[in-house]
C-alpha positions in Angstrom: -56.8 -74.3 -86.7 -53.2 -74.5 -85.1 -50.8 -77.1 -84.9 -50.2 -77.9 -81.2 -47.5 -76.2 -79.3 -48.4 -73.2 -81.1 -48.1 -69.7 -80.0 -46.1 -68.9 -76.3 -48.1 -71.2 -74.3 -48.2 -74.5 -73.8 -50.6 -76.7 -71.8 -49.9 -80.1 -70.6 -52.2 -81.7 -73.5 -49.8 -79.6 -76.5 -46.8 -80.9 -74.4 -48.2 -84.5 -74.9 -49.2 -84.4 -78.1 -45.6 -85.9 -79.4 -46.0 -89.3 -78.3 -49.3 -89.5 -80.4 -47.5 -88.4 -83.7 -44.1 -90.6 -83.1 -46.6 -93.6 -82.2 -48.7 -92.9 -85.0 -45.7 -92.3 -87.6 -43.8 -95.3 -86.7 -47.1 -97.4 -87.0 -48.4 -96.3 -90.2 -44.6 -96.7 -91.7 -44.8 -99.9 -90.8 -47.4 -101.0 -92.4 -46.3 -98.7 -95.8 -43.1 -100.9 -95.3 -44.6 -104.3 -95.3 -47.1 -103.3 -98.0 -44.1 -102.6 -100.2 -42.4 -105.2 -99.4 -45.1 -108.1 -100.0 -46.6 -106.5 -102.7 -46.9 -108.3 -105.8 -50.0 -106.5 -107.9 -50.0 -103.2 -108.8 -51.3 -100.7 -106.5 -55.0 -100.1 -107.5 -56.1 -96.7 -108.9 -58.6 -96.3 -106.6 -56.4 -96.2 -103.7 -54.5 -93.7 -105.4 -57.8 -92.0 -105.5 -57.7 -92.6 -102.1 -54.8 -90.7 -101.3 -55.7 -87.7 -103.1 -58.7 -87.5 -101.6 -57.0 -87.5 -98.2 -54.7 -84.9 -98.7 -57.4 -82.6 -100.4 -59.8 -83.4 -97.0 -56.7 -82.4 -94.8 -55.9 -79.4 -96.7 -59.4 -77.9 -96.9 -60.2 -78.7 -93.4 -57.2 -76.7 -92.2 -58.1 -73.6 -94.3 -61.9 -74.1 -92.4 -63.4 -74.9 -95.6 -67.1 -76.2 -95.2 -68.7 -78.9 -95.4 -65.3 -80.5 -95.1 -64.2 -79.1 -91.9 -67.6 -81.0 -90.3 -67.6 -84.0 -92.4 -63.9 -84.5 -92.1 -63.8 -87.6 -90.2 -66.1 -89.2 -92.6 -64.2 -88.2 -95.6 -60.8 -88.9 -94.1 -62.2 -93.2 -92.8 -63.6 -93.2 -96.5 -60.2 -92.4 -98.0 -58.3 -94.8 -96.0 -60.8 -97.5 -96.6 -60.1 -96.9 -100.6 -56.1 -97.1 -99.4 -56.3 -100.2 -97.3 -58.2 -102.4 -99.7 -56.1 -101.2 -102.6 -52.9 -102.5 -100.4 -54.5 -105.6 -99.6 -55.5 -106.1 -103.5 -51.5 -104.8 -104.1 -50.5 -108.4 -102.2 -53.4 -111.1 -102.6 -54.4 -109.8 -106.0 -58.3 -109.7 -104.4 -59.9 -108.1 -102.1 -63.7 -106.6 -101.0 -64.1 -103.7 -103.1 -62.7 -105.6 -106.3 -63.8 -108.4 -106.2 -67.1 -108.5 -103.7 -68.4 -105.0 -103.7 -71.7 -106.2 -102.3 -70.4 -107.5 -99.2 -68.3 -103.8 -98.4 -71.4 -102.3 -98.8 -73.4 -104.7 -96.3 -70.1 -104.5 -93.9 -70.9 -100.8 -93.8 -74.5 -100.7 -93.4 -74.6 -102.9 -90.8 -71.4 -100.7 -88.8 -74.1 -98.3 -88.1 -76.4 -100.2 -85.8 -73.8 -101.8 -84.1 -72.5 -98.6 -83.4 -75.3 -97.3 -82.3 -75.3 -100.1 -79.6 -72.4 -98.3 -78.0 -74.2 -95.0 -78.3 -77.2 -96.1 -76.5 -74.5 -97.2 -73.7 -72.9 -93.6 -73.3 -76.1 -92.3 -73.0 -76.1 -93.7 -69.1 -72.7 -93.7 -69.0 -71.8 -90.5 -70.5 -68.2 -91.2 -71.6 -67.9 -88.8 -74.8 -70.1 -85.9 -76.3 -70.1 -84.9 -79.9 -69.6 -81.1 -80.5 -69.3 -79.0 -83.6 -72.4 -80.7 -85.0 -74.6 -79.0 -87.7 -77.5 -77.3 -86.8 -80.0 -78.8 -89.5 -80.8 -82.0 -88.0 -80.9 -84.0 -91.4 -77.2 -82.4 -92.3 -76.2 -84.4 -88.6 -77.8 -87.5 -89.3 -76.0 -87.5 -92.4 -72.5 -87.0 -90.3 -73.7 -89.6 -87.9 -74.8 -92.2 -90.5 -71.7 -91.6 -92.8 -68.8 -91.9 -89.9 -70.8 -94.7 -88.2 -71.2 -96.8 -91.5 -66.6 -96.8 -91.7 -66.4 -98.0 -88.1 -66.5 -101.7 -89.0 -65.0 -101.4 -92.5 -61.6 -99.9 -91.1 -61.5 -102.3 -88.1 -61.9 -105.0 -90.6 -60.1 -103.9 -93.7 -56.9 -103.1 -91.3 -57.3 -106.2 -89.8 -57.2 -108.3 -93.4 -54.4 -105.8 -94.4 -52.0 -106.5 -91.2 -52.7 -110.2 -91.8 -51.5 -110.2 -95.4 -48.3 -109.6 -94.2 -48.1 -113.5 -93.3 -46.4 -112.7 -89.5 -48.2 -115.6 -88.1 -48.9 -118.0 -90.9 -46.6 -120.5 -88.4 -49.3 -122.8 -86.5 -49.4 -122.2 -82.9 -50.1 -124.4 -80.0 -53.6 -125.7 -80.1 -56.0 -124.2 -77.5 -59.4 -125.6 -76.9 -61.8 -124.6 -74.2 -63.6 -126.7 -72.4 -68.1 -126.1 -72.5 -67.8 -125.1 -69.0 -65.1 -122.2 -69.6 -67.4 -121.6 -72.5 -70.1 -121.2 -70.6 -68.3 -119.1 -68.0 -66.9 -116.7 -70.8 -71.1 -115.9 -71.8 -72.2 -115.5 -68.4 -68.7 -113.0 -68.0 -69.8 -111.6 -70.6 -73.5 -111.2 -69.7 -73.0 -109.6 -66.7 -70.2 -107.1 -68.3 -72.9 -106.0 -70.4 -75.6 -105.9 -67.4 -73.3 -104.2 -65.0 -72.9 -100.3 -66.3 -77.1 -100.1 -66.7 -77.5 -101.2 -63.2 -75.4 -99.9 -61.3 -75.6 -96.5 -59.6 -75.4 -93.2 -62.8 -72.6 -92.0 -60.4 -70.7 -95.3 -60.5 -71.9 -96.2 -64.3 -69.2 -93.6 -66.3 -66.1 -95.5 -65.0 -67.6 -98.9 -66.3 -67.3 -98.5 -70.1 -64.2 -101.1 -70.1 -66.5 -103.4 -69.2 -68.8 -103.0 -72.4 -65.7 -103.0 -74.6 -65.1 -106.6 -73.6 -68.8 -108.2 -72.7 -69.6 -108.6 -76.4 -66.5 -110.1 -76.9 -66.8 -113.0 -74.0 -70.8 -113.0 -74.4 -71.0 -113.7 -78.1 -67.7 -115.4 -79.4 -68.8 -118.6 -77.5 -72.3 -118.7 -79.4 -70.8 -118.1 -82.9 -68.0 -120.9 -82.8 -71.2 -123.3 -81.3 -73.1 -122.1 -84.7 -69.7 -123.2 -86.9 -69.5 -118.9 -87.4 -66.0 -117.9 -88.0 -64.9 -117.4 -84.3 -61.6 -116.6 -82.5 -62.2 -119.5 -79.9 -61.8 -121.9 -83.5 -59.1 -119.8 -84.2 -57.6 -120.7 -80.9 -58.5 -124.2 -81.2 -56.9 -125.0 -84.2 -53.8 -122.8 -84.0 -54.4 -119.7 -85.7 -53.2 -117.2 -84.4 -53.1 -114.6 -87.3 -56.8 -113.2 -87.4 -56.3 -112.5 -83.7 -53.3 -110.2 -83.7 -53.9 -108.4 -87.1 -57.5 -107.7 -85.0 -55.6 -106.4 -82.0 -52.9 -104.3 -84.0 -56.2 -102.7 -86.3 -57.6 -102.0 -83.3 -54.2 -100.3 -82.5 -53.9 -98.6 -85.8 -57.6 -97.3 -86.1 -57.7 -95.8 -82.5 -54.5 -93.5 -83.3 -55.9 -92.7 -86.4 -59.1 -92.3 -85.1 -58.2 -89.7 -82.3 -55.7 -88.0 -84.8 -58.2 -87.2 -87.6 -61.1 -86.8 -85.0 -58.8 -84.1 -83.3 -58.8 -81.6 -86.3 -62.3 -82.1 -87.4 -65.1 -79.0 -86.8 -67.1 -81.8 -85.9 -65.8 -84.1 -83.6 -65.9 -86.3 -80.5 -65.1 -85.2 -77.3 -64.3 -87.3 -74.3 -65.7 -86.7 -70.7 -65.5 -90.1 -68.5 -64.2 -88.6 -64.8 -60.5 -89.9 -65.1 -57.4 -88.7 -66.6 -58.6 -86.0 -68.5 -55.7 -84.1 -68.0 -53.5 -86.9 -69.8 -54.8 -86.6 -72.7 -52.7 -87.3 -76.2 -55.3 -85.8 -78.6 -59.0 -86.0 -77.6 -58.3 -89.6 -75.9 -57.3 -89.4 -72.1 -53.5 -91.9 -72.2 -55.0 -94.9 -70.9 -58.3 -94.9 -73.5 -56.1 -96.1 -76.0 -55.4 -99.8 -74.5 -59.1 -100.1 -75.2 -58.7 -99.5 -79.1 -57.1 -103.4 -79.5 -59.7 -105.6 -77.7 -62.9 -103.0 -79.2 -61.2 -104.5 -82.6 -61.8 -107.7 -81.7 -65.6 -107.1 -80.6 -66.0 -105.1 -83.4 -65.4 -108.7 -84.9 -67.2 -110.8 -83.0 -70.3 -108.5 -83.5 -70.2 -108.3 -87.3 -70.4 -111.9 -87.4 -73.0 -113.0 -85.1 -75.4 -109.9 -86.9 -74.5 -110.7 -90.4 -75.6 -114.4 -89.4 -78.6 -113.3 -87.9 -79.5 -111.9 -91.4 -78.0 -114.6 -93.7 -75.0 -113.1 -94.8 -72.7 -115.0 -92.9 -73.1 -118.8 -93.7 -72.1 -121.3 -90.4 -69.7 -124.4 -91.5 -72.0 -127.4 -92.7 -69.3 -129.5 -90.9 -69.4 -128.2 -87.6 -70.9 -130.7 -84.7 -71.0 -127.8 -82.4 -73.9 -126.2 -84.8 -75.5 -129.6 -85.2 -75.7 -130.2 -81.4 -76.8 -126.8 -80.1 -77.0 -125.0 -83.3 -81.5 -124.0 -82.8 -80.9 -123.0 -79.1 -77.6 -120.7 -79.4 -79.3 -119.0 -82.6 -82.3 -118.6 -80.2 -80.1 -117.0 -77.5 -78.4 -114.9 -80.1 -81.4 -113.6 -81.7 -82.5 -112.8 -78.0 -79.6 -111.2 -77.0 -79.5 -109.0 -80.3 -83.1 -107.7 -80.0 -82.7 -106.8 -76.5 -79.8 -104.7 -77.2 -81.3 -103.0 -80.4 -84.9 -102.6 -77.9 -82.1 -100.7 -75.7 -80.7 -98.7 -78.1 -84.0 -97.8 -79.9 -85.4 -96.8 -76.3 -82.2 -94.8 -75.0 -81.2 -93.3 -78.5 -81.4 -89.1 -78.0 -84.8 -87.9 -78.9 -86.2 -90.9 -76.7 -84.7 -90.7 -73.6 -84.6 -86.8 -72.6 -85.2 -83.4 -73.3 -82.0 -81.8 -74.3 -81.0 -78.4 -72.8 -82.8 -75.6 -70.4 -86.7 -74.8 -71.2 -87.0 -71.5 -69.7 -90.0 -69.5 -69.4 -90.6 -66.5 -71.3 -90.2 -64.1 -68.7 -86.5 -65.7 -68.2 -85.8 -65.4 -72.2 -87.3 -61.2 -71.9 -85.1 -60.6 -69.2 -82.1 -62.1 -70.2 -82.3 -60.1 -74.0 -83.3 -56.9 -71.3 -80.3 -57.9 -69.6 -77.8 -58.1 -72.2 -79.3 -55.4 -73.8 -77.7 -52.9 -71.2 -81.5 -52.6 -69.6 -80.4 -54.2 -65.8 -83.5 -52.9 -64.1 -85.9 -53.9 -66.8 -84.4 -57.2 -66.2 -84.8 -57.3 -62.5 -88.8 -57.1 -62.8 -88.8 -60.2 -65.2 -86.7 -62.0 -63.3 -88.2 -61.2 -59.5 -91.6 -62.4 -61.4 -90.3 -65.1 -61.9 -89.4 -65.8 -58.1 -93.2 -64.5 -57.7 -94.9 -67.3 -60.1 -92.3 -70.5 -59.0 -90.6 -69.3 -55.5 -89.7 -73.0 -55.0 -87.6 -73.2 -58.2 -84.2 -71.8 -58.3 -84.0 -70.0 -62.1 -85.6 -66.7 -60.6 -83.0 -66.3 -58.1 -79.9 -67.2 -60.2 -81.5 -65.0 -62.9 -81.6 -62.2 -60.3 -77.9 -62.9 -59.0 -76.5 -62.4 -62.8 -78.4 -59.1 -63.3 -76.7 -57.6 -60.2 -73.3 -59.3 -60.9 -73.3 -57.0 -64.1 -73.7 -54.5 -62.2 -71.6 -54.9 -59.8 -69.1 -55.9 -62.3 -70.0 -52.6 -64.6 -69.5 -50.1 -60.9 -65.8 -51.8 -60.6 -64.7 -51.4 -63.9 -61.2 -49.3 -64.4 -58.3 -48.8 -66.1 -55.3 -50.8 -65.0 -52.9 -52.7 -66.5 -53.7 -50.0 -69.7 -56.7 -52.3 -69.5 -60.4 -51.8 -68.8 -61.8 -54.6 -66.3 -63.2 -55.0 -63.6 -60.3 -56.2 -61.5 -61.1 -55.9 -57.4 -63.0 -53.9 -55.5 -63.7 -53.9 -51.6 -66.4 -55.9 -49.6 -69.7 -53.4 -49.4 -72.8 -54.2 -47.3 -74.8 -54.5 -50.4 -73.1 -57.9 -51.2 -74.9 -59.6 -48.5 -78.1 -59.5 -50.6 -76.2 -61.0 -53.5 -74.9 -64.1 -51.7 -78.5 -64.3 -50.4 -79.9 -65.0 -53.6 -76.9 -66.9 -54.9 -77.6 -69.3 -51.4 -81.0 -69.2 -52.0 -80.5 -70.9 -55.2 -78.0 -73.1 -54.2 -80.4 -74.8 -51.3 -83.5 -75.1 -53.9 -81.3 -76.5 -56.5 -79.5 -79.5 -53.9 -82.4 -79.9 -51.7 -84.5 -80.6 -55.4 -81.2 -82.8 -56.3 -81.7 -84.8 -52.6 -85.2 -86.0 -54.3 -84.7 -86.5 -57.8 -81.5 -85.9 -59.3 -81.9 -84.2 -62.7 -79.4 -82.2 -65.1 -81.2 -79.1 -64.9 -80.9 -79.1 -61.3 -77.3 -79.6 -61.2 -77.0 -77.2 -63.9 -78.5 -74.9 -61.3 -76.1 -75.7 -58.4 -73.5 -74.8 -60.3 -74.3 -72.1 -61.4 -75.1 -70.5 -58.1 -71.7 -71.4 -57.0 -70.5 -69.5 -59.5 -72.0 -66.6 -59.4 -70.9 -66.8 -55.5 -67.2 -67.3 -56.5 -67.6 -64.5 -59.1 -68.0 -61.9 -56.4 -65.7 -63.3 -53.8 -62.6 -63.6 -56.3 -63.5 -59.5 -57.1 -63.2 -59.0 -53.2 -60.2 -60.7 -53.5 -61.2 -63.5 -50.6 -59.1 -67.1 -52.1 -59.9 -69.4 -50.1 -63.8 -68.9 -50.2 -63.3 -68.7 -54.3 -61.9 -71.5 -54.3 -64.3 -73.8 -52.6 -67.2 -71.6 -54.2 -65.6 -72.9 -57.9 -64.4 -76.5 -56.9 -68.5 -77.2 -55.9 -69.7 -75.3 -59.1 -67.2 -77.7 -61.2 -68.5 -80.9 -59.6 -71.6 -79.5 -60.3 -71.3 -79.2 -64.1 -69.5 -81.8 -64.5 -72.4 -84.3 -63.1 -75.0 -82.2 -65.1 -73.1 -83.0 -68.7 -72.6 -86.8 -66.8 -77.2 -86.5 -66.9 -76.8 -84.5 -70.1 -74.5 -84.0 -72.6 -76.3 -81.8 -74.6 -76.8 -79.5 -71.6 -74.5 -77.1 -73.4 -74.6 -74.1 -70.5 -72.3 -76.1 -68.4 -69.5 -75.8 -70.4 -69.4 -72.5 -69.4 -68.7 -73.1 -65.6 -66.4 -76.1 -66.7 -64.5 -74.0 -69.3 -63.8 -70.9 -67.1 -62.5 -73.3 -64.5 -60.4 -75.3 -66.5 -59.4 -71.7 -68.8 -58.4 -69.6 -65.2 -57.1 -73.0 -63.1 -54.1 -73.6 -66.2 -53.7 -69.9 -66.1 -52.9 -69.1 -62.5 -49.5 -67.9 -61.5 -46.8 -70.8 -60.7 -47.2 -69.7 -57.0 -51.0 -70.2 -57.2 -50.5 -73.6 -58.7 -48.4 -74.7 -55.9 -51.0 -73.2 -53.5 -53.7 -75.1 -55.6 -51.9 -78.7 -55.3 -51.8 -78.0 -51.6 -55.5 -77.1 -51.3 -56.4 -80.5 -53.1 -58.2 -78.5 -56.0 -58.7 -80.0 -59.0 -56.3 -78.8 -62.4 -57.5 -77.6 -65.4 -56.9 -77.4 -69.2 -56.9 -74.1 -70.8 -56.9 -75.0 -74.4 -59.6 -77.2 -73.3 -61.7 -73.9 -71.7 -61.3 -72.1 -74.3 -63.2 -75.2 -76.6 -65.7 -75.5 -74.1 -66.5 -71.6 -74.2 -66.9 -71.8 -77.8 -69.6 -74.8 -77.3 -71.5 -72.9 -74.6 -71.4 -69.2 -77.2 -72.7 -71.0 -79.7 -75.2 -73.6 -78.3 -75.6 -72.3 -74.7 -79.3 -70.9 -73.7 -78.7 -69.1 -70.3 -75.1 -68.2 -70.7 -74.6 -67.7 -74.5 -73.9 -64.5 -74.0 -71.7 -64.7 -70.9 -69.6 -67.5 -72.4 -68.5 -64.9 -75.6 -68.2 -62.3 -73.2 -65.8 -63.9 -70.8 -64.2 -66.0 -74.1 -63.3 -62.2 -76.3 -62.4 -60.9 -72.6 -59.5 -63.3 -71.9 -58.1 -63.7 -74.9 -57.4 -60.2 -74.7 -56.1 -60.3 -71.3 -54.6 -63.1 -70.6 -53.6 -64.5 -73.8 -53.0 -61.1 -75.8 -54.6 -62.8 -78.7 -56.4 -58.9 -79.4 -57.3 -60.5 -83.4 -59.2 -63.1 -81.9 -61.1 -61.4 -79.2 -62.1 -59.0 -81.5 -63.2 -61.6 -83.7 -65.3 -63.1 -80.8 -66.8 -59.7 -79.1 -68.0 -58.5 -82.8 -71.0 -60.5 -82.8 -71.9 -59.8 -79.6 -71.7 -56.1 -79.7 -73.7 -56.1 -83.1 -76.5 -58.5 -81.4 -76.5 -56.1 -78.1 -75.5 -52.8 -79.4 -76.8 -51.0 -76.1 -74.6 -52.7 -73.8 -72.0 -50.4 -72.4 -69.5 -52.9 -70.7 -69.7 -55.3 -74.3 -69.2 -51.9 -76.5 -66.0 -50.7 -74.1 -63.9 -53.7 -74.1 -64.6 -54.3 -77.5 -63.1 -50.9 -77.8 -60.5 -51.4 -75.4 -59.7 -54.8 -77.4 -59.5 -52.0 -80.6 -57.3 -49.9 -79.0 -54.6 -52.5 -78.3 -54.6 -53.2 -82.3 -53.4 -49.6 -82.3 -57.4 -49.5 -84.6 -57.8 -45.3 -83.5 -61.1 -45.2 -85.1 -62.8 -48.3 -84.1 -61.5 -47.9 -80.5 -62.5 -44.3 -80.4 -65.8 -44.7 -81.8 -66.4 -47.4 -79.1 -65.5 -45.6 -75.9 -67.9 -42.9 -77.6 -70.6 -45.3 -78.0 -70.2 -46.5 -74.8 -70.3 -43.1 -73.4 -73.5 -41.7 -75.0 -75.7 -44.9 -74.0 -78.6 -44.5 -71.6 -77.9 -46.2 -68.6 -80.6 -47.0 -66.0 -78.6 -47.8 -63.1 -76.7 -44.1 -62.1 -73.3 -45.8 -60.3 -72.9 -48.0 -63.7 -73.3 -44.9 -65.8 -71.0 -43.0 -63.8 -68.0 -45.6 -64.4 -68.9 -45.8 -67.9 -68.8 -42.4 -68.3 -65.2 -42.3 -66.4 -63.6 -44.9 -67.7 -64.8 -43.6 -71.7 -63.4 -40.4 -70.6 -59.8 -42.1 -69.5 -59.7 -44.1 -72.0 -60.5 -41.5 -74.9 -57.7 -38.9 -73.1 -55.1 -41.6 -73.2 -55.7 -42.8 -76.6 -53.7 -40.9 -79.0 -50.7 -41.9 -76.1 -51.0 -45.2 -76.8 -50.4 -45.7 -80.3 -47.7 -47.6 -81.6 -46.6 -48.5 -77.6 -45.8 -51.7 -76.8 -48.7 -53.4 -74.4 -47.9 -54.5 -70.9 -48.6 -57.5 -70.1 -50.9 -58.1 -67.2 -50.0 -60.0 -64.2 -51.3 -63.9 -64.3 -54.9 -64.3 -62.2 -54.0 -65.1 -59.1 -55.9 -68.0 -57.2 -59.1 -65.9 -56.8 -59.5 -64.4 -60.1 -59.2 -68.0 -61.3 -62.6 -68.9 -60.2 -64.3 -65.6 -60.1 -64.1 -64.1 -63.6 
C-alpha cells in the first residue's frame, strides 16, 4: 500500500486526493476542539481503547497484515464508535454504551437490514461493487454483517456527539406543515422510491439521488402522525439542533467513510456512469453532497423500524397518533414489508448467476492455450463453434488463440525490451477480424433481443481483440473506435453484473493505456471525443480480473506484470505479478521470456538467464512462434552479460494505438 502521489507519476485522482485530507483534517479537529472544550467528565477508558485500537487497525493494514487488511473498515467504524460515545459521555456524563448498552446493540442489529435495503437498490442500479472480498463465503458474510451493523451507530452516535456541542440550543422560528404538504412530501417520496425500479436499467444508474431522499420525504410524515420522534416536530416546534448535527454526521461519516474504505483490502468501489474521473478517494466529487441528507434518512429509517418492533415508543400525548395513529402504522408496516420482499428477492444469490459458465471444452482449451499448446487449443475451441455456431464464445475463444500467436511471431527486442511492439498488415489478418466480427454480430444481434451481461461481456470482448491487432499494425484511428465500443461494452456488462469480474480487464487496459498515452496523444484523444481514463484505477481493475476473472485471468496478469515493466519500470512488482503465472503455465514461452526479460532488468543474471533458456528449449507447435522464441532467447542471452549494471532506457509512452491494442 502507498500513500497517494507516490512514486513519479501522478494521475488526476493522486492529484485530488488533498482536498479529501484538508476537509477531513479540519473537520475531525473540530470536533476534537469542541469535545475539549465542553467536556466536563473524564474521557471514558473505553474510548481510549478505542483509539488504540484504531491506530493498531491502521498500522497492520498498511504492513498487509490479514484478516485486518479485509476487515479494516469494520474494525476502524467499531473504534470510532467506542471514541464517539466516550466524547459524548466526556460532556453529558451519559451516553448508549454506559448507560443503555441494550439499545446500541438493537441500533446495530437493525443497521443491517436497513442497509441491505440500499443494497437490493444497486443491484438494478449498479452504483458501487465490493472487491477484495474473501473467498470463503461465511468469512464475507461476516465482513458484510459486521460493516453493515456500524452504518446506523456512526450516523447516530456523530449525530448525538455534534449536538452536545449545544450550537443550536437557541429556538428557531416555528415551522409547521400543513396535511396537504404532508401528504405531498409521502407521495414525493413514494414515487422517489418507485422511480429507479421502473425506469429503463440504462436510465436507472443515474437515479440513486433519488433513493437517498424518498425515505426521507416518504416516511418522516408517517412517524411525526404516530407521535415518533420526527424532524417535521422538530421543525414545528423550533428545533433545529437534531437536524444539523444529522446533516454535519452525515458530513463527517461520508469523509471518513471513503478515507478508511480507500485503504482497506476489502473495500467499496464506485461505478455509477458520471464523474469517475473526479474522484477524491473512491467517491466521484459530487457523491459527497449525498453523505448529509443519507444522515438524515438513516434517521428517519431507524425510527419508523424500531417502532415497527416496539423499541421506539410514540408520545401518549400526540393527537396526530390518536387521529390517524392505526392507518399510518398500517401504511408503514406496508411500506416496510414491501421493501424487505424487494430486498429478499433482489439480494445476490436470488436475482442472478454471477460470472461466465463456460463449457468444458472452453475451460480445456483455455488451460491448452495458456499452456503454450495454441493448436491443441484451436480444436477445442472450433468445437465449440461446431456444437453452438449461434453463440459467440467459440469465435472469441478462436480470435485469442491466434492473437497469441500473432502476438508471439512479432515479438523483438527494442527498447532493450522484449514485446511485441508493431508489425505490418499481412493477408492472414483478414481471417482474424472475421472471427473477431463474427462474434461481435452474434453477441449485439443476441443483445437487440434480450439484453444480458454475458452478452455484453462478449461484445466487448470482440472489440478488443479487434483493437488488439489493429494498434500492432499501427492503424489509430480504427483502435480507437475498436476500444471506445469494447469500453461501453464493459462498462454496461458490470452495470447487468457486478460480479462479472472479466470485464475489468477491457475496462482496466483502457483506463491503464488512455492515462498513459503521450501528451500529444491526449490532445489528439480530447479532439476525437474519446473517453479518459485512470491508470491507478486500471491497474486495480486488472488485479480484480487476475484474481477473480474466468476467461481472462490469465490475460489480465499477463498484460498487469507486462506494463508495469514497461511503462511504469516498476520491474519488483511485475516480477512479483508474472511469478505465479509462469509457475501455473510453465510451458508458455512468451510468459517464461518476459518474466526473464523483467529478470534481466533487476540486473538477476541467473534468473534471467535461466528464463530465456527455458523459453528456448520449449516445444512449440506453431513453427513461426518457435522461430521468434528461438531468436529473440538467442539475442537476448548474447546481450546479457552487456547489460549488467547499465542504466535502462526508458521506452517511449504508447502512443494513441498502443493505448487500446495491448
Amino acid at each position: 500500500m502507498v500513500w497517494p502521489g507516490a512514486g513519479c507519476t501522478c494521475s488526476p485522482l493522486a492529484k485530488m486526493m488533498a482536498p479529501g485530507f484538508v476537509l477531513l483534517a479540519v473537520t475531525l479537529l473540530l470536533i476534537a476542539a469542541e469535545v475539549i472544550r465542553h467536556h466536563r467528565y473524564r474521557f471514558p477508558a473505553y474510548g481510549w481503547l478505542g483509539f488504540v485500537l484504531l491506530a493498531a487497525a491502521e498500522a497492520l493494514m498498511f504492513r498487509g497484515v490479514e484478516s485486518v487488511a479485509t476487515y479494516f473498515t469494520a474494525i476502524a467504524w467499531t473504534a470510532y464508535l467506542l471514541i464517539a460515545d466516550a466524547a459524548f459521555f466526556a460532556i453529558r456524563g451519559r451516553s448508549r454504551l454506559r448507560n443503555d448498552p441494550a439499545s446500541a446493540a438493537r441500533m446495530a442489529l437493525l443497521s443491517i437490514p436497513l442497509w441491505l435495503i440500499f443494497e437490493a437498490y444497486n443491484l438494478r442500479l449498479v452504483n458501487w461493487v465490493y472487491v477484495g472480498l474473501p473467498d470463503s463465503l461465511a468469512a464475507r458474510w461476516v465482513g458484510y454483517a459486521w460493516a453493515f451493523a456500524t452504518i446506523t451507530p456512526a450516523i447516530l452516535f456523530t449525530a448525538e456527539l455534534i449536538e452536545s456541542f449545544g450550537w443550536w440550543d437557541r429556538p428557531a422560528r416555528p415551522l409547521a406543515l400543513s396535511r396537504a404538504t404532508q401528504n405531498g412530501c409521502v407521495a414525493l417520496g413514494a414515487a422517489f422510491l418507485a422511480l429507479p425500479l421502473l425506469l429503463p436499467r440504462h436510465v436507472a444508474p443515474y437515479t440513486f439521488g433519488l433513493v437517498w431522499l424518498g425515505f426521507l420525504f416518504f416516511l418522516d410524515p408517517i412517524n411525526f402522525r404516530l407521535g415518533l420522534p420526527a424532524l417535521e416536530a422538530d421543525l414545528a416546534a423550533g428545533r433545529r439542533g437534531r437536524i444539523f448535527s444529522l446533516l454535519l454526521s452525515g458530513w463527517t461519516c461520508g469523509w471518513l467513510w471513503e478515507f478508511w474504505n480507500y485503504w482497506a483490502a476489502a473495500k467499496w468501489r464506485y461505478i455509477f456512469p458520471m464523474f469517475q474521473q473526479y474522484k477524491i478517494f473512491e467517491m466521484p466529487v459530487p457523491g459527497y453532497l449525498g453523505f448529509p441528507p443519507f444522515a438524515l434518512e438513516c434517521f428517519v429509517m431507524y425510527t419508523s423500524a424500531a417502532a415497527l418492533l416496539g423499541w421506539q415508543k410514540p408520545a401518549t400525548h400526540s393527537p396526530e397518533r390518536t387521529r390517524h395513529g392505526g392507518a399510518v402504522r398500517a401504511r408503514t408496516f406496508v411500506a416496510f414489508g414491501l421493501v424487505a420482499f424487494l430486498g429478499a428477492c433482489l439480494w445476490p444469490g436470488c436475482a442472478r448467476a454471477a460470472g461466465l459458465d463456460l463449457p468444458p471444452a472452453a475451460e480445456r482449451g483455455l488451460n491448452l492455450l495458456y499452456s503454450g499448446q495454441s493448436e491443441a487449443a484451436l480444436r477445442e475451441f472450433r468445437q465449440i463453434e461446431t456444437d453452438q455456431p449461434a453463440h459467440p464464445l467459440g469465435y472469441l475463444l478462436e480470435a485469442e488463440a491466434r492473437w497469441w500467436q500473432i502476438y508471439c511471431e512479432a515479438c523483438e527486442i527494442k527498447w532493450n525490451m522484449v514485446d511485441a511492439w508493431n508489425r505490418p498488415s499481412l493477408p492472414a489478418d483478414d481471417a482474424y477480424f472475421a472471427l473477431t466480427g463474427k462474434g461481435a454480430g452474434l453477441a449485439e444481434a443476441s443483445i437487440a433481443k434480450s439484453d444480458s451481461a454475458e452478452m455484453q461481456f462478449y461484445a466487448g470482448m470482440a472489440y478488443a481483440l479487434r483493437a488488439r491487432l489493429t494498434g500492432l499494425r499501427g492503424e489509430r484511428r480504427a483502435t480507437a473506435r475498436a476500444g471506445v465500443r469494447a469500453r461501453g461494452h464493459f462498462l454496461r456488462c458490470l452495470e447487468l453484473d457486478p460480479d462479472m469480474t472479466d470485464a475489468y480487464t477491457g475496462i482496466g487496459l483502457y483506463n491503464y493505456y488512455v492515462d498513459t498515452l503521450s501528451s500529444i496523444a491526449k490532445v489528439l484523444r480530447f479532439f476525437m471525443g474519446i473517453p479518459g481514463g485512470d491508470k491507478k484505477e486500471g491497474i486495480r481493475q486488472l488485479e480484480i480480473a487476475a484474481q477473480r476473472g474466468t476467461v481472462t485471468r490469465a490475460g489480465a496478469r499477463f498484460y498487469l506484470a507486462k506494463n508495469l515493466r514497461t511503462y511504469d519500470l516498476d520491474y519488483a512488482r511485475s516480477i512479483e505479478v508474472m511469478t505465479p503465472l509462469v509457475a501455473e503455465f510453465p510451458k508458455n514461452p512468451i510468459f517464461q521470456i518476459i518474466l526473464a526479460d523483467t529478470q534481466d532488468k533487476l540486473n538477476h543474471q541467473q534468473e534471467a538467464e535461466a528464463g530465456f533458456r527455458a523459453a528456448a528449449s520449449l516445444p512449440i507447435a506453431d513453427p513461426a512462434c518457435a522461430a521468434r522464441i528461438q531468436k529473440v532467447a538467442a539475442e537476448a542471452l548474447a546481450a546479457l552479460t552487456k547489460s549488467a549494471g547499465t542504466p535502462q532506457p526508458q521506452p517511449p509512452s504508447p502512443s494513441l494505438q498502443q493505448g487500446n491494442s495491448r
